[in-house]
C-alpha positions in Angstrom: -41.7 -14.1 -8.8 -44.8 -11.9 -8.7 -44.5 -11.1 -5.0 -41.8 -10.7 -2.8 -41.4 -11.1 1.2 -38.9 -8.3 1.4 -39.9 -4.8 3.1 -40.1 -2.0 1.0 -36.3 0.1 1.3 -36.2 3.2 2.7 -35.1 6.1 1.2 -33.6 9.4 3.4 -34.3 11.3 0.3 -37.0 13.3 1.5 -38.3 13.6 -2.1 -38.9 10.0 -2.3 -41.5 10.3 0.9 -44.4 11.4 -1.5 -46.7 9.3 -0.5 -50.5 10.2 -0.4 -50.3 11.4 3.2 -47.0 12.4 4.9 -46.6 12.0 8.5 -44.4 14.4 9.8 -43.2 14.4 13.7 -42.4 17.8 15.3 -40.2 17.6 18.6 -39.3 20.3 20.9 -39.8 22.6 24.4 -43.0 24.6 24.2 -42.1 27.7 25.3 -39.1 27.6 22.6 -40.0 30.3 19.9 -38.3 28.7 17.3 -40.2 25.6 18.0 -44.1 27.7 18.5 -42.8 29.0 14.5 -42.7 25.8 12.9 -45.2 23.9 14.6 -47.8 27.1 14.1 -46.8 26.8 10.0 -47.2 23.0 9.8 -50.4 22.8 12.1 -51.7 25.3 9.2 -50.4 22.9 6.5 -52.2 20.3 7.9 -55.2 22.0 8.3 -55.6 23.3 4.8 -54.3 19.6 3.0 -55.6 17.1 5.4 -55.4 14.5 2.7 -51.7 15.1 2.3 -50.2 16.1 5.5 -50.3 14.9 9.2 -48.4 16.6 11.7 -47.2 14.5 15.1 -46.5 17.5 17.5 -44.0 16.4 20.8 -43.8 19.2 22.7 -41.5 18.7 26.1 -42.5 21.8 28.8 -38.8 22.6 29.8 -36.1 22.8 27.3 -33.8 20.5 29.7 -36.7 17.8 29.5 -36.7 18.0 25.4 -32.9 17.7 26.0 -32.6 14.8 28.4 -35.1 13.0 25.3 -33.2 14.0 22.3 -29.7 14.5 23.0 -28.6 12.9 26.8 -31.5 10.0 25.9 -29.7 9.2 22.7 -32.9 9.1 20.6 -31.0 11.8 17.8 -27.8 8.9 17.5 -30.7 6.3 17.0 -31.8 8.6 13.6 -30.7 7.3 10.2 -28.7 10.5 9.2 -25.4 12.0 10.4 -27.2 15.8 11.0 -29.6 14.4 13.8 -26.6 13.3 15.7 -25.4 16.7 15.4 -28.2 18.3 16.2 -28.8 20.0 19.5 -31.5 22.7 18.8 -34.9 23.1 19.3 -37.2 21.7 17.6 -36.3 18.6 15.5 -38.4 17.7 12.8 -38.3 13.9 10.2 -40.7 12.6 8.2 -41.9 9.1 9.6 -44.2 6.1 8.0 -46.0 5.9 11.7 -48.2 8.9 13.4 -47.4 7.3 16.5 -47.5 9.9 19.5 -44.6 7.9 20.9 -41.4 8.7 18.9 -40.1 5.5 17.2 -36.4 6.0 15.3 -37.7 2.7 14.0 -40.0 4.3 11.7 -38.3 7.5 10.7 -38.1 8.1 6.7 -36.1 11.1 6.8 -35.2 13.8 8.9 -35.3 17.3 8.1 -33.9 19.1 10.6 -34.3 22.2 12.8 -36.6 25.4 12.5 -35.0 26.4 8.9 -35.0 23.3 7.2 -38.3 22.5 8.4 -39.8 25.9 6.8 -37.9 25.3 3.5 -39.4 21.7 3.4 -42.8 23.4 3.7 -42.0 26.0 1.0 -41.2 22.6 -1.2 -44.3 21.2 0.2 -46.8 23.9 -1.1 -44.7 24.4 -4.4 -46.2 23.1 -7.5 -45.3 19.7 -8.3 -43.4 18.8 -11.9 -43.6 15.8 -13.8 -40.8 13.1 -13.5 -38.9 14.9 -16.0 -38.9 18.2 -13.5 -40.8 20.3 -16.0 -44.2 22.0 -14.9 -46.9 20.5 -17.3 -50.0 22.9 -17.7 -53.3 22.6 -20.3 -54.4 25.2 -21.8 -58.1 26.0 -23.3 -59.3 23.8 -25.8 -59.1 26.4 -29.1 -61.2 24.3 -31.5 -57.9 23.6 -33.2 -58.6 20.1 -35.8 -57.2 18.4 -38.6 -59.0 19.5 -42.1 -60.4 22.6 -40.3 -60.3 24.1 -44.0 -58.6 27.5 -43.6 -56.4 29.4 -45.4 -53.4 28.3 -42.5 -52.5 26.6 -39.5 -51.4 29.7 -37.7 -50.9 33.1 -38.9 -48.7 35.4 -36.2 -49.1 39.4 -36.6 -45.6 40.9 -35.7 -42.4 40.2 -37.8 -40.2 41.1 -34.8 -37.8 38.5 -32.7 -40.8 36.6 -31.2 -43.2 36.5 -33.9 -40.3 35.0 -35.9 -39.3 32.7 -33.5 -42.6 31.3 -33.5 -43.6 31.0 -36.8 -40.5 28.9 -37.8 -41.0 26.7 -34.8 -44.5 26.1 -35.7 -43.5 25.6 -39.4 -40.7 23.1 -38.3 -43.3 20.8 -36.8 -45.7 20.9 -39.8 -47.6 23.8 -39.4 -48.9 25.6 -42.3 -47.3 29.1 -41.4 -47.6 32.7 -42.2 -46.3 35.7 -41.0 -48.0 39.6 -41.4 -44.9 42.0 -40.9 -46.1 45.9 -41.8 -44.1 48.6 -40.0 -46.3 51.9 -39.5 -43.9 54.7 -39.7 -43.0 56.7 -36.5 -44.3 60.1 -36.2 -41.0 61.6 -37.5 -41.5 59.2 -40.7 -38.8 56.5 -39.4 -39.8 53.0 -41.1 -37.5 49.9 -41.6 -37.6 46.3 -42.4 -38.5 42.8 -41.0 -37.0 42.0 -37.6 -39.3 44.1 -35.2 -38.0 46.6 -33.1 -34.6 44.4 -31.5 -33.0 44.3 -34.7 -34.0 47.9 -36.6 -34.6 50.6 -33.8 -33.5 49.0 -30.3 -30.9 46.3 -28.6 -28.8 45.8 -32.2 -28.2 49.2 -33.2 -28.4 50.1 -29.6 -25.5 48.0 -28.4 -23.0 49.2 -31.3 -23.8 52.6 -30.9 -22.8 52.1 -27.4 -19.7 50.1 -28.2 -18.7 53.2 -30.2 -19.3 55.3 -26.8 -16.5 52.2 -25.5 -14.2 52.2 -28.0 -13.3 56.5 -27.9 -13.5 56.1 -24.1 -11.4 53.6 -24.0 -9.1 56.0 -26.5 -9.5 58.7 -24.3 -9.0 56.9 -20.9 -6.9 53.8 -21.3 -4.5 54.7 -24.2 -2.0 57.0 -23.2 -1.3 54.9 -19.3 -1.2 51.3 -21.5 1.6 53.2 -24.1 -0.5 54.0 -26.9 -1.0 57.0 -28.7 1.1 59.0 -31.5 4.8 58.4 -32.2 6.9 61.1 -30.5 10.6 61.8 -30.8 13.2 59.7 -29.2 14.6 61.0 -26.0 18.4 60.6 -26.6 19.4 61.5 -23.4 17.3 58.5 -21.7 18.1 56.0 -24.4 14.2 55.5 -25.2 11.0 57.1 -26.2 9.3 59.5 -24.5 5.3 59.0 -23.5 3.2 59.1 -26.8 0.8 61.6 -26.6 -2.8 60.9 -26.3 -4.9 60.3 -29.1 -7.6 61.8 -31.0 -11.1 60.4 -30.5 -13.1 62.5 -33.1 -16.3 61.3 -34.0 -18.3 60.9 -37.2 -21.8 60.4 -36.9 -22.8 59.9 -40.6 -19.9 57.3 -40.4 -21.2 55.5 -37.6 -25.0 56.0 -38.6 -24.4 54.3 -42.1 -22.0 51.5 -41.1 -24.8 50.7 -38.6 -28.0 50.5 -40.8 -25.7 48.6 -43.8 -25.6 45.7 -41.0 -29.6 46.3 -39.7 -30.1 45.7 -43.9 -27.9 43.1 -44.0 -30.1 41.2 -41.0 -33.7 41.9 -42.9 -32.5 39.8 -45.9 -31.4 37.1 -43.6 -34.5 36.9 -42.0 -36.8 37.1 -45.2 -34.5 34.1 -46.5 -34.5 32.3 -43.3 -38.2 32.6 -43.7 -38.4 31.0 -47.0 -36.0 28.3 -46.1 -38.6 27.3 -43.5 -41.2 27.4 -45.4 -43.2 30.4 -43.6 -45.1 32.7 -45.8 -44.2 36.0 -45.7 -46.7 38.5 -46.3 -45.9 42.4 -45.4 -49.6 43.4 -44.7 -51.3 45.1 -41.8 -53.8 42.4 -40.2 -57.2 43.5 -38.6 -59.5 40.8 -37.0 -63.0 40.8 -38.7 -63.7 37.2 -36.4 -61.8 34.8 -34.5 -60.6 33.1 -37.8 -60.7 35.9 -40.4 -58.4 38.9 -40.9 -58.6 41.6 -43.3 -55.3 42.8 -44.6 -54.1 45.8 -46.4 -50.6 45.5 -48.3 -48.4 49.1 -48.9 -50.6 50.1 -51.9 -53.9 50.0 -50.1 -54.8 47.1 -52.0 -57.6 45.3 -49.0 -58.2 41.6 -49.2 -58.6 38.3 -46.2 -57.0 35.3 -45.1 -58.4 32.7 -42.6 -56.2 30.3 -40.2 -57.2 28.2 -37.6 -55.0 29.5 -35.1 -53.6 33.5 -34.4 -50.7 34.3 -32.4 -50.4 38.2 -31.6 -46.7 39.3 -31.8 -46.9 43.2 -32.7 -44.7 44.7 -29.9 -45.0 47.7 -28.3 -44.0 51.7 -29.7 -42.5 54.4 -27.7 -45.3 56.5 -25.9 -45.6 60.4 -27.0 -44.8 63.6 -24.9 -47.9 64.8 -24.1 -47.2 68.6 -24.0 -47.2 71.6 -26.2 -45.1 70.9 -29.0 -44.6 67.2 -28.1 -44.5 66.7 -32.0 -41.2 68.4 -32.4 -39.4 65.3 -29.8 -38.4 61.7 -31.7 -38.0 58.2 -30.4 -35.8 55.2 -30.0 -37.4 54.7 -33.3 -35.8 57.7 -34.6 -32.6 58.3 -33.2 -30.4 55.5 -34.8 -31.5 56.4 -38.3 -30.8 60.0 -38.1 -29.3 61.6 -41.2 -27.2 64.1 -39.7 -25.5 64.2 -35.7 -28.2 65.2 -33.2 -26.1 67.9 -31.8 -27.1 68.7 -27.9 -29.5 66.5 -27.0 -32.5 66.9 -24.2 -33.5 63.0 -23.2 -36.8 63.0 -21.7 -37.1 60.2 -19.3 -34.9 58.1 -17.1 -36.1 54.6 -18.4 -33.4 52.5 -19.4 -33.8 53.5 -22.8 -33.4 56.8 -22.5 -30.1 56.1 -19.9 -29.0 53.8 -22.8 -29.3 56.7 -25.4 -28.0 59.4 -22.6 -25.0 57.4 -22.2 -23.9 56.4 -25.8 -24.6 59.6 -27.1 -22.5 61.3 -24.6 -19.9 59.1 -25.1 -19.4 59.7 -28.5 -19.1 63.7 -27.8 -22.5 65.5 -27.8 -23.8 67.3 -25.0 -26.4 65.7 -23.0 -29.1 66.2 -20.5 -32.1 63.3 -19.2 -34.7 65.2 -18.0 -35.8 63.2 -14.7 -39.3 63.1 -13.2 -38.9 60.9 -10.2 -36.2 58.2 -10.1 -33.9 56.6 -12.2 -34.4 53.3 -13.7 -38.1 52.5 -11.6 -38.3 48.9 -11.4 -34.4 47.9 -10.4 -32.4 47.8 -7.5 -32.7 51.6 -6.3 -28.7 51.1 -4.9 -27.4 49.9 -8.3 -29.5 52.7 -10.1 -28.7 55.5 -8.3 -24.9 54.2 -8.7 -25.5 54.1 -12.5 -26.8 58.1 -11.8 -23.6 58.9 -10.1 -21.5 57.0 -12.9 -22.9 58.8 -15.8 -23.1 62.2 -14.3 -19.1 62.1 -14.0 -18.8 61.2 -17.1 -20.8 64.1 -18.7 -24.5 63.4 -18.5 -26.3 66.2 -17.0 -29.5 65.8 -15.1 -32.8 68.0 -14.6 -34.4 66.4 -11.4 -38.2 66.4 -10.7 -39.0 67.9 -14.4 -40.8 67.2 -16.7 -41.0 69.7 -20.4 -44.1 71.5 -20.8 -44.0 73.2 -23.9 -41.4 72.5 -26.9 -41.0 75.2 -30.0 -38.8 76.0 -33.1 -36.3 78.6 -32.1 -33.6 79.5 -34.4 -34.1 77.6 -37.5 -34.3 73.8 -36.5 -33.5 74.1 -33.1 -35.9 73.1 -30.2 -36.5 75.6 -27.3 -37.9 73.2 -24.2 -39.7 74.9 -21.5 -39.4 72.6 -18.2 -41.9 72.6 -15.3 -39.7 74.3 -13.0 -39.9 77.4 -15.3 -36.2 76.3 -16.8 -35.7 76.9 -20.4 -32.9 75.7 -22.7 -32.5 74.9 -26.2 -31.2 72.0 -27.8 -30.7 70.3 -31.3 -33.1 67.3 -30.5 -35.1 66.1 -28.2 -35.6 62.4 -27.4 -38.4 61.2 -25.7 -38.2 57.6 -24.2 -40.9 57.7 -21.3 -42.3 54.2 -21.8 -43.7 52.2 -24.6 -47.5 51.1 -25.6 -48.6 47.8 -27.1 -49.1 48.2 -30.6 -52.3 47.0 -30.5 -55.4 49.7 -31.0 -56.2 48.8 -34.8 -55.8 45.1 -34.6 -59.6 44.8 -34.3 -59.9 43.1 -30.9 -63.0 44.5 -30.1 -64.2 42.3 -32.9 -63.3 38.4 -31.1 -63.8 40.3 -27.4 -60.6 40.5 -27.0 -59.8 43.4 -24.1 -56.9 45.5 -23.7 -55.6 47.6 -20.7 -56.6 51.1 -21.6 -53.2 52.4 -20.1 -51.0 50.5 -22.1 -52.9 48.5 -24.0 -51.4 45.1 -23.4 -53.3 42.1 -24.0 -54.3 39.6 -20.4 -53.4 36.2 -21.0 -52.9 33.0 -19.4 -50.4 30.5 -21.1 -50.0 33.2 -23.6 -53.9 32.3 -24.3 -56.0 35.3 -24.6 -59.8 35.4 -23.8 -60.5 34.2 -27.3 -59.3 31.0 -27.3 -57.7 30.4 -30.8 -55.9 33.9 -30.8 -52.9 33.4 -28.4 -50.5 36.7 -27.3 -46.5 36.6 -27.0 -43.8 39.4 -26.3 -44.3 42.9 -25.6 -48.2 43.3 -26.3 -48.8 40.6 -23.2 -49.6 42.1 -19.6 -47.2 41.6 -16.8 -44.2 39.8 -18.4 -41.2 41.2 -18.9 -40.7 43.6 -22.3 -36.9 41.7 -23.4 -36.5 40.5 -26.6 -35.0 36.9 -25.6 -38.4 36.1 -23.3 -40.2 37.0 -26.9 -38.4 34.3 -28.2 -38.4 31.7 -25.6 -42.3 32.0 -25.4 -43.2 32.1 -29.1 -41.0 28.9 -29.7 -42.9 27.0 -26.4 -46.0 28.2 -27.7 -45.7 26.7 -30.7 -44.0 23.7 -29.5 -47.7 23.7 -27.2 -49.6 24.3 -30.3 -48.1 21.7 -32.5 -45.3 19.7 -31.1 -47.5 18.1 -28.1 -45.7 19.9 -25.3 -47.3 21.0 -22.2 -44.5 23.0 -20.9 -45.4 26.7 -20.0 -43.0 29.6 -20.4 -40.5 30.6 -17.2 -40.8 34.2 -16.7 -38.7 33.9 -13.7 -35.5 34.7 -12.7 -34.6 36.1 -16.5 -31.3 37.8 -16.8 -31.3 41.0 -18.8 -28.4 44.5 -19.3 -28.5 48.0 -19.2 -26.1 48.8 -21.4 -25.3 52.3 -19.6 -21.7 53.8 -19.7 -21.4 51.3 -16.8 -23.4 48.0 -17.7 -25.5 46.7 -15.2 -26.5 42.9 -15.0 -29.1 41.8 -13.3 -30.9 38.8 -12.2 -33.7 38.0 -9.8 -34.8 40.0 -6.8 -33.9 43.6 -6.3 -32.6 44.8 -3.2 -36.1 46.4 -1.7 -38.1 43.6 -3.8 -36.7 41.2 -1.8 -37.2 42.9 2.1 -40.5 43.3 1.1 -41.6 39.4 -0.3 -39.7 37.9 2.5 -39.0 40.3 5.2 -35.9 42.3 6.0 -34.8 40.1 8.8 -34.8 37.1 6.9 -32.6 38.6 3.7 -28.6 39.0 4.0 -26.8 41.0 1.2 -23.5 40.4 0.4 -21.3 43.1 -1.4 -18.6 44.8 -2.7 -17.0 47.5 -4.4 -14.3 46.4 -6.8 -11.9 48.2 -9.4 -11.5 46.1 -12.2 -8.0 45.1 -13.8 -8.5 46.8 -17.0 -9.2 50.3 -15.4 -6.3 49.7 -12.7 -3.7 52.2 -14.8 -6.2 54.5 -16.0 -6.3 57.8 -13.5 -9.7 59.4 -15.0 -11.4 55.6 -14.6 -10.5 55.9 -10.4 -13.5 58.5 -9.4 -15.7 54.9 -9.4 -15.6 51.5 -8.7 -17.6 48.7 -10.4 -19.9 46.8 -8.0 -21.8 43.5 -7.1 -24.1 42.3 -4.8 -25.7 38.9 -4.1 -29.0 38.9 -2.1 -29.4 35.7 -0.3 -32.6 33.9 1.7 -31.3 33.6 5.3 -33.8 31.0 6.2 -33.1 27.5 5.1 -30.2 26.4 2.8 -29.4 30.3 2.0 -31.2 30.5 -1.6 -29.4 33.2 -3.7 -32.7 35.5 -4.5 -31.1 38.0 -6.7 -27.7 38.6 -8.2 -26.5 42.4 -9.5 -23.4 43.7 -10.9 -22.2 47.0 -12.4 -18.7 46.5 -14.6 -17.7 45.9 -17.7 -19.4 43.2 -19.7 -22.2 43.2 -17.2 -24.1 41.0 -20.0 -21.1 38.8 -20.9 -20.8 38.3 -16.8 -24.6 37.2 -15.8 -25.5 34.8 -18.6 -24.1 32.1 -16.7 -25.8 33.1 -13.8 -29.0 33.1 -14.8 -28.8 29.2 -16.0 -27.4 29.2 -12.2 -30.3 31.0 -10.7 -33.3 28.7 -12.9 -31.4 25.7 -11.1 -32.0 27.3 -7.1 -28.1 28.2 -6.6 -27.5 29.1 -3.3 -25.1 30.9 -2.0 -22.9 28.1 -0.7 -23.1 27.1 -4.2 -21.0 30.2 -4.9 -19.1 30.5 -2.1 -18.0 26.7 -3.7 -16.9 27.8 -7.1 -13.6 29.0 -7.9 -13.1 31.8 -9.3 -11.4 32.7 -13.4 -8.3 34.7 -11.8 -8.3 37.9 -12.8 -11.7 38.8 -14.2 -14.3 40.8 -12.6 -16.6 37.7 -12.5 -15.2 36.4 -9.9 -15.6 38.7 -7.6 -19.4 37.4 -7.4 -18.2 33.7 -6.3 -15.6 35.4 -3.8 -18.2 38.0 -1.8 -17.6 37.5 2.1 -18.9 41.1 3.6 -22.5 41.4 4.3 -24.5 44.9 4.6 -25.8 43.7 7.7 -22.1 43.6 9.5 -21.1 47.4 8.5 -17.8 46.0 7.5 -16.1 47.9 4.6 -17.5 46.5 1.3 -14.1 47.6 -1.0 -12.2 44.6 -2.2 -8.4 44.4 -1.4 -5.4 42.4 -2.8 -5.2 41.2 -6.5 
């Protein structure tokens, strides 16, 4: 029938109480502090959204009056849910369908709870509400973007490199007429390479085997001998067996390593140009200027100048390691430099202590050479401080020297080819090369932005956007050139496929830059995830964030003596109010990366720390020592694990 005489059900899933004004009932003794906390934060609530909130406030003067009501009265057993008739503490909160000022069980929806659940509902309350399907929808500016708009393309994106790929084969895929500008400028030392970006030619590719290389003669040099391995020696007759083999050589060849290395970057530049083709993107290796919002002029390799129009642009041109400003600054190369040296760098100065130059620092000690980072301040600004200055400690044991509070002031030719380096602190040393990795700068300056009012940040040149959108509507900005996001290659990728899945495939779901996982591949890898240690204490306040820790040796290192001067290490920083929401999740071991994928699928869906505390571990792996973390900071109790 079309109407029905049956009341509508209630739900006590508080979700389900969206209606277009919630009644919510506060109950509890007015001098309680707990109770003045939340009824202060929902009196606000209701205050600032009238239309969507009413707050019911019960206050009882004496907490033996709010008791005889709520627990000797028996209104908390009258309560549709098995936590009210629990519940003893001040105050007690539900969501109702009535603002009656006399409490009525009859007409309760839900109940929350006490003082912590009641402040996590309101965080829910004022958090931006998602579509039924749970994703955010967003609308961007109307770009002027039409069928038969009679340009050359759809959508050209500047920037052959992880995103700018990603993006123009998404686009493509749902029937955008694609191309793609790719034109590397050479590095100061004259470095160029081929289509990828910088992931794939001159950072986290060649980066991560050179560092596997630093793991494979440690690993030789550490590990072999205590496992049994290591040259054949004669047999001891006396003992009826073989004596320990002695250890192994771990020489290194550079040349070796450097060409096996750039034969695989080669090998991924053809796959890309073909991959290209196969999706029907035009490739065109040109360097793009903006003469107007739908026209750039481009040059090819043989200065040969012509244009090309397209309805939509999407910026994708990365960023470039920033110069040493001193005397001589000229004489110091790059991350763009180092992986395609000819010959072995010899002892190496790294200027910096970004994680690129820790990165470099580490591999290239590992391999043999003699190096030194040349700090100004801090290690690794920008993560956990605990976890960084661990990573300090690690590498300097394991032959990375430090310079504190230095910076070079003057670098010259001494010697032939060698580089004498002048610090601040009067210090002077000389080394075979200098590697400067002290930030990076959008590559953005002769893009011609000033020519579709387009502003950059004059410090690093990054583009402001909003939904990737830049001021000029049709021109849109993705990866390492935007302000404020995170410079990783996978968040390159992410973005330029949602963007163009916005531009052409009729989403409306926005890029999550939160809560994105990401490696320092150091001698010891750190993986990291969410808030840092002090970023937390300061967004929520040290008394409401617990950390939970420990130090750890993991199985593979347990027979190796040189491997026992350090201990891996984890830590899970937790919310304390409310259901315990994990805020961030660190860990410094082996296979950092491998370890905090999962994670960070764990961390987009609000794990909490119960959540953890509720998996079972893989027995033995260092992995689980995150799901089995019982000591907090906050108790002083001995953070080193025990047992097996």
């Amino acid at each position: 029938s079309s109407g029905s005489s049956k009341c509508p059900q209630k739900s006590n899933d508080i979700a389900t109480t969206m209606a277009s004004q919630q009644v919510l009932h506060i109950a509890g003794w007015s001098t309680c502090g707990f109770y003045k906390r939340a009824s202060s934060v929902l009196a606000s609530l209701s205050l600032l959204f009238p239309t969507k909130l009413k707050v019911v406030d019960h206050s009882f003067p004496s907490r033996s009056e709010f008791r005889a009501w709520w627990v000797d009265g028996g209104f908390r057993d009258q309560v549709p849910d098995p936590r009210a008739k629990s519940h003893t503490s001040s105050p007690a909160c539900w969501l109702s369908s009535e603002p009656s000022s006399e409490p009525n069980a009859a007409d309760i929806n839900a109940f929350i709870g006490g003082h912590d659940d009641t402040l996590a509902w309101c965080r829910t309350f004022c958090a931006p509400k998602v579509d039924d399907a749970g994703k955010n929808e967003v609308e961007m500016v109307d770009d002027g973007h039409a069928e038969g708009h009679g340009y050359d393309y759809d959508l050209v994106v500047i920037g052959g490199g992880s995103g700018g790929l990603a993006a123009s084969k998404e686009a493509a895929s749902l029937g955008a007429k694609t191309a793609v500008l790719d034109f590397v400028k050479p590095s100061p030392a004259g470095t160029a390479w081929g289509l990828g970006g910088t992931c794939v030619n001159v950072g986290c590719i060649p980066k991560k085997l050179m560092h596997n290389a630093a793991l494979v003669r440690e690993s030789l040099l550490a590990d072999a001998a205590p496992f049994g391995i290591g040259k054949a020696t004669a047999t001891d007759a006396a003992s009826n067996g073989a004596t320990p083999p002695s250890a192994l050589e771990a020489s290194h060849t550079w040349e070796t390593m450097r060409e096996n290395v750039q034969n695989h970057i080669r090998g991924l530049n053809f796959k890309y140009r073909v991959n290209l083709r196969e999706k029907n993107v035009t490739y065109l290796n040109k360097l793009g200027k903006f003469l107007d919002p739908h026209t750039l002029e481009v040059t090819d390799k043989k200065g040969r100048v012509s244009k090309i129009t397209s309805s939509r642009f999407i910026i994708a041109t990365g960023g470039r390691p920033s110069a040493l400003e001193c005397e001589g600054g000229e004489l110091a190369i790059s991350s763009d430099d180092i992986f395609a040296l000819e010959k072995s760098p010899g002892k190496v100065l790294c200027v910096g202590a970004s994680y690129i130059s820790l990165e470099c620092a580490g591999f290239l000690a590992g391999i043999g050479h003699d190096v030194t980072v040349a700090v100004r301040s801090i290690l690794l600004r920008g993560f956990d401080r605990e976890c960084a200055d661990l990573i300090g400690a690690y590498m300097q044991d394991h032959g990375v020297k430090f310079r504190r509070e230095v910076v070079p002031k003057k670098l010259e030719k001494v010697d032939g080819d060698k580089i004498q380096v002048t610090f601040s602190d009067g210090a002077v040393d000389v080394y075979d090369t200098v590697l400067v990795a002290i930030g990076r700068t959008a590559d953005t300056e002769k893009l011609g932005l000033d020519s579709v009012d387009i502003s950059t940040n004059p410090r690093n040149l990054k583009i402001s956007t909003k939904l990737e959108q830049t001021s000029c509507p049709n021109i849109y900005a993705i990866g390492d050139v935007m302000e404020g996001i995170p410079e990783l290659t996978p968040v390159a990728i992410q973005s330029g496929i949602q963007l163009a899945r916005r531009l052409f495939g009729g989403s409306k779901e926005p890029m999550d830059y939160k809560n994105v996982c990401t490696t320092v591949f150091t001698p010891i890898e750190y993986g990291t995830v969410g808030y840092s240690e002090d970023e937390a204490i300061e967004k929520f306040g040290e008394k409401n964030v617990e950390i939970y820790h420990k130090f750890f040796t993991p199985l593979e290192w347990s027979l190796s003596e040189s491997r026992s001067h350090h201990q891996a290490f984890t830590k899970v920083i937790i919310d304390k109010v409310g259901d315990q929401k994990v805020l961030g999740i660190h860990f410094l071991g082996p296979n950092a990366g491998e370890v905090l994928q999962g994670y960070g699928t764990a961390m987009k869906k609000g794990i909490t720390f119960r959540d953890l505390e509720d998996t079972v571990g893989i027995h033995p792996t260092s992995a689980e020592e995150i799901v089995t973390l019982t000591v907090t900071k906050s108790s002083g109790a001995d953070a080193s694990a025990g047992g097996c």
